[in-house]
Each structure stands twice: as C-alpha cells, then as structure tokens.
C-alpha positions as CSV (number, residue, x, y, z in Angstrom):
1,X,0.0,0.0,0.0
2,X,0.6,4.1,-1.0
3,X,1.4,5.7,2.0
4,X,-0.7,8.9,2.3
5,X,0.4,12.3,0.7
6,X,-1.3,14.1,3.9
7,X,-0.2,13.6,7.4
8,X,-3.1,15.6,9.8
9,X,-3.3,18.6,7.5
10,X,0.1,18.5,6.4
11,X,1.9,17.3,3.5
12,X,4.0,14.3,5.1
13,X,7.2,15.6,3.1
14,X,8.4,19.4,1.9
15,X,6.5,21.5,4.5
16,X,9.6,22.8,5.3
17,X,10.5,24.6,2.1
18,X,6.9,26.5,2.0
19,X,6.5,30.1,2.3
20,X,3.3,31.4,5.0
21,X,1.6,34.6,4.3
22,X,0.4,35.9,7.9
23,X,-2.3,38.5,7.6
24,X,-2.1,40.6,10.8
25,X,-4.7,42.9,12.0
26,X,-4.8,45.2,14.7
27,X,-1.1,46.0,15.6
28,X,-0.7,49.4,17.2
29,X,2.3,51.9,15.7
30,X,4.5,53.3,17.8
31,X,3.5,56.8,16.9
32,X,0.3,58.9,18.3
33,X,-2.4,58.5,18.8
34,X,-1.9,54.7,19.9
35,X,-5.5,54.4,18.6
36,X,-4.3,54.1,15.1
37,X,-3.9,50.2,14.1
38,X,-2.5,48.3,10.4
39,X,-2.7,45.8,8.8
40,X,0.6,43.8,8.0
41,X,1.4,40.8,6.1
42,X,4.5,38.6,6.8
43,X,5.8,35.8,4.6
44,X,7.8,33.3,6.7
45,X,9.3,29.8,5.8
46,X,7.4,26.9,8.1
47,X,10.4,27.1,10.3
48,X,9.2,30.4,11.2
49,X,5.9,30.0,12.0
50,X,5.8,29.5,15.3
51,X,8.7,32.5,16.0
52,X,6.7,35.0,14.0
53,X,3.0,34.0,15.5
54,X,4.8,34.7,19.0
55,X,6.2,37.7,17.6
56,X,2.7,38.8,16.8
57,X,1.3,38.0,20.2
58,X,3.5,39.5,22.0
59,X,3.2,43.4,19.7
60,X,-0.8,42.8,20.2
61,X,-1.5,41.8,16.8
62,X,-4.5,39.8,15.7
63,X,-4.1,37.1,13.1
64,X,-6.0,37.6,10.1
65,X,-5.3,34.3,8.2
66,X,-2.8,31.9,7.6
67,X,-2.2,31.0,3.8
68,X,0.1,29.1,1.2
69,X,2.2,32.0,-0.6
C-alpha cells in the first residue's frame, strides 16, 4: 500500500521549504495617537511560523489568516 500524501493537515514531506503569508490585523504603531492600528502581512518559511506568530502576540497583533504563498 501508497502511503498517504497528507499527514493531519500537512503534506508528510516538503512542508519545510513552504513560504506562509500571515495577515495581521490590529497591531498598534508606535507613533500617536496609539488608537491608530495596520494591517501587516509577513511571509515566513514553516520554520518560522511559530517564532513569528509569538512575535505577533507578543506586539498585540490579531491574526488575520494563515495562507500558502
């Protein structure tokens, strides 16, 4: 037997080589007023993920989506 392409959501080999577009919503700039939010996008390798989603926590940002780039 074929042993599956997809591995709980992921693809069992290659994940590792795949850009991530993060959409971020809600992250305040460092200028006034403080009310004043952007949107941001980062593109990060699957090694990165988990780095850049703390990253985000910890500025306040919301995240948007996560896509394939």
């Amino acid at each position: 037997s074929a042993m599956p392409a997809r591995v709980f959501g992921r693809t069992s080999q290659g994940d590792s080589n795949r850009l991530y577009r993060i959409e971020v919503s809600g992250i305040s700039l460092p200028r006034y007023p403080r009310v004043r939010r952007s949107n941001k996008e980062f593109i990060v390798l699957y090694e990165q993920l988990n780095s850049t989603l703390q990253y985000i926590n910890k500025i306040g940002g919301k995240v948007a989506s996560i896509t394939i780039a």
